[in-house]
N, C-alpha and C positions, 0 to 999 in steps of 0.2 A: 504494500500500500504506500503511493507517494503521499503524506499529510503536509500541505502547504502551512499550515498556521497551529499555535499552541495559544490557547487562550487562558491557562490555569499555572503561570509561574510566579513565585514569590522573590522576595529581593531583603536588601537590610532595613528596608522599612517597616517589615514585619519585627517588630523590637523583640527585646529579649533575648538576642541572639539567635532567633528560630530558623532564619534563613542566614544564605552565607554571603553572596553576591549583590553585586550593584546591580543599578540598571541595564550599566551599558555591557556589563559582565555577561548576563542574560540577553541581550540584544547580537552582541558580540556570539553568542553560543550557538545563539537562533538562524544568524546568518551563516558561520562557517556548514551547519547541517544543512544549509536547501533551502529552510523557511522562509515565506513571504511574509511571513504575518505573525506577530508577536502582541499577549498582552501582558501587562504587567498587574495581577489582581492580587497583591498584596492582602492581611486579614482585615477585616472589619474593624468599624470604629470601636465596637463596644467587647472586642474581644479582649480578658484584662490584661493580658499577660504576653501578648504580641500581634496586639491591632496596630496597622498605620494610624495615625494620627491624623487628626481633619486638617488640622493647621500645615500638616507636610503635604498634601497635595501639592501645595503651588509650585512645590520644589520638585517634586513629582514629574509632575509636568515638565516643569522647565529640562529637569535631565532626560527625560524623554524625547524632546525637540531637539536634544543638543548631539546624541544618540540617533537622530535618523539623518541629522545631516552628517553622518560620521560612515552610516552603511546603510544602504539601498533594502531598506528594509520597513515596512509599516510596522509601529508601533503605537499598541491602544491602549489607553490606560485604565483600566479596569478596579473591580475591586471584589475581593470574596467574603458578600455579605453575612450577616451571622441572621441564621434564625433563631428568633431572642425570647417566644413567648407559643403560648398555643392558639391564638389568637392570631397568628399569621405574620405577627410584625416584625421586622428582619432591623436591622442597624441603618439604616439609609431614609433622610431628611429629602426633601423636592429640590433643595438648593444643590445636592449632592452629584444629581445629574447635568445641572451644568459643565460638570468637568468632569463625570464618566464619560466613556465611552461604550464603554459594555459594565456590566452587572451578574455577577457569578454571587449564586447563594447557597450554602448549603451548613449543616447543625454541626457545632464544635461545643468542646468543654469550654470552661470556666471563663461564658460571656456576662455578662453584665445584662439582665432580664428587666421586663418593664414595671416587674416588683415583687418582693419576697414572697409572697403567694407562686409568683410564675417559677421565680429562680429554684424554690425547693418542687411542684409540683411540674416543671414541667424538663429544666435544664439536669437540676439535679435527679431527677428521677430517671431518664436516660442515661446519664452518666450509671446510674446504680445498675440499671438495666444489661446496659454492653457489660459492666464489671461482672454479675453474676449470671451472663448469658440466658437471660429470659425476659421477656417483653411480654407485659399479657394482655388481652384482648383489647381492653379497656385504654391503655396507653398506645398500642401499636394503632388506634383510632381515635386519637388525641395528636397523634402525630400526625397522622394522614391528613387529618383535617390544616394542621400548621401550614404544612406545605401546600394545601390547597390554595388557602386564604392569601397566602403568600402570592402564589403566583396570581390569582386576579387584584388583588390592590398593588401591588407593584411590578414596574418593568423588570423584568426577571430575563435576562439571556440565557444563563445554563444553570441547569438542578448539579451540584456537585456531589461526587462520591457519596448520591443514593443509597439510601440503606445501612447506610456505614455509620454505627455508632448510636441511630437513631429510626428505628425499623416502622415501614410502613406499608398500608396495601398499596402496590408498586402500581397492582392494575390502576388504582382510583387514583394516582396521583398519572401517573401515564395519560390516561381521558385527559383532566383537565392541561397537563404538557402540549397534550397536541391543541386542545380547547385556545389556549395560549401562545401558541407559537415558542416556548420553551424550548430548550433542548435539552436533553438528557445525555449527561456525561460519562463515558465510559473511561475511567481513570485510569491514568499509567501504569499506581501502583498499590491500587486498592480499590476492590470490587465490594461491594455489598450486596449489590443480587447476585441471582442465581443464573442459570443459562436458560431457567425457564421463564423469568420475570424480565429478563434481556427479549428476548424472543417477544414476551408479550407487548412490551414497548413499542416493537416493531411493527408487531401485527395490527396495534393500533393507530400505527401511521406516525407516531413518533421520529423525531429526528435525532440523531445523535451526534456529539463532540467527542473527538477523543483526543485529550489532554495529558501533561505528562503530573501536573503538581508537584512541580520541581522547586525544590528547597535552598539547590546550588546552583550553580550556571552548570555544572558538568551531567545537571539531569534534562534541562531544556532539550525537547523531540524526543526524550526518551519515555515511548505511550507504550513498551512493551504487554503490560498486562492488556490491556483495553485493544490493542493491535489485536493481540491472541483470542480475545474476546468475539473479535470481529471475524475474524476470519475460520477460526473453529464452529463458530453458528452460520456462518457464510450469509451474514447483514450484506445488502448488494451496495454497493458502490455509492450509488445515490442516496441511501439512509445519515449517511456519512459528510458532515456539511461542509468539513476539512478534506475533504477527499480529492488532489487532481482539480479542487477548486476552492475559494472562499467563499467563507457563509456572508450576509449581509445582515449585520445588527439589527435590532429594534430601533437605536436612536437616527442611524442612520436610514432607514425605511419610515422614522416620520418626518426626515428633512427631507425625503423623496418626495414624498405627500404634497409636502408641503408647497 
């Protein structure tokens, strides 16, 4: 599979030391492999422990711009929103897409929730979940529902690393994906479904990214899991929005609109 573009890389703006690379590090990495198309989706604001910072976008940005005059390569700046509550609401304000480009969202630990009721019934109760490998009815449709609500109140580009951490009925969030115009991420290096919840993504006319959620520049294009994913279930060509071609955003199909 040739993948023109990775839209799920992190950078040192991810604080804490979580990731290792600059921008141009990442961009740099992006270009020696082939790729046309690079974003930079750093974690979320309200993630506590190695979210970008709102106030560092600008700067963001700027090494971004400074990075494409450097290599022949598009660069978008993105961000990997947190789902923060059961109630659908993710880390991302309306002022926020002025300066996205794309919008990657998907459930991590120790975010900062919309209040102690959410943060123990809904953050921490997943985290307990994946810890002792069981998820029960009642929560596996408390989550479903999050990522519903998600993707219809906000412009949502790609569902990340599904399932991963925070388990849901894949079919009902799948519906509203395609309902959406979402994408459904087949990760480099961690899958959460199964080859039969892949499959039903498909069936349902679902689109898929496959991304590498690289931490260093030396993992940038490297989508091995999500590759093997793809081509062990034999997803055709055109499922695949990085595939031999570029996908085209949400923000940028409402400046077409427009």
């Amino acid at each position: 599979m040739a993948l023109l573009g990775d839209y799920h890389t992190h950078t040192k703006y991810s604080r804490g030391n979580h990731a290792k690379g600059t921008i141009e590090d990442n961009v740099r990495a992006a270009y020696d492999k082939g790729l046309r198309q690079i974003a930079i989706s750093d974690h979320g604001f309200n993630q506590k422990l190695y979210g970008v910072r709102r106030n560092d976008i600008p700067k963001v940005k700027e090494e971004i711009n400074d990075a494409m005059e450097r290599y022949p390569i598009e660069v978008l700046l993105g961000v990997e929103a947190n789902l923060i509550s059961s109630q659908g609401d993710i880390d991302i304000i309306p002022e926020d897409y002025d300066n996205l480009d794309i919008v990657l969202c998907g459930f991590h630990r120790f975010v900062r929730s919309t209040s102690k009721r959410e943060q123990f019934s809904f953050i921490l109760k997943n985290i307990m979940c994946e810890i002792f490998h069981h998820t029960s009815k009642k929560q596996r449709e408390k989550n479903t529902n999050a990522y519903i609500n998600a993707m219809r109140k906000y412009d949502i580009d790609i569902i990340t690393h599904l399932n991963h951490a925070c388990k849901v009925d894949v079919e009902k969030v799948a519906r509203v994906a395609k309902e959406t115009d979402t994408l459904i991420e087949l990760n480099g290096k961690r899958l959460g479904m199964s080859d039969a919840e892949i499959m039903k993504c498909y069936e349902l006319g679902c689109k898929f990214v496959i991304d590498s959620d690289a931490h260093s520049p030396q993992r940038v294009g490297e989508c091995h899991l999500g590759l093997e994913a793809a081509l062990r279930l034999r997803i055709p060509d055109s499922a695949i929005v990085n595939y031999n071609s570029l996908p085209t955003f949400k923000k940028e199909k409402r400046k077409k609109r427009s």
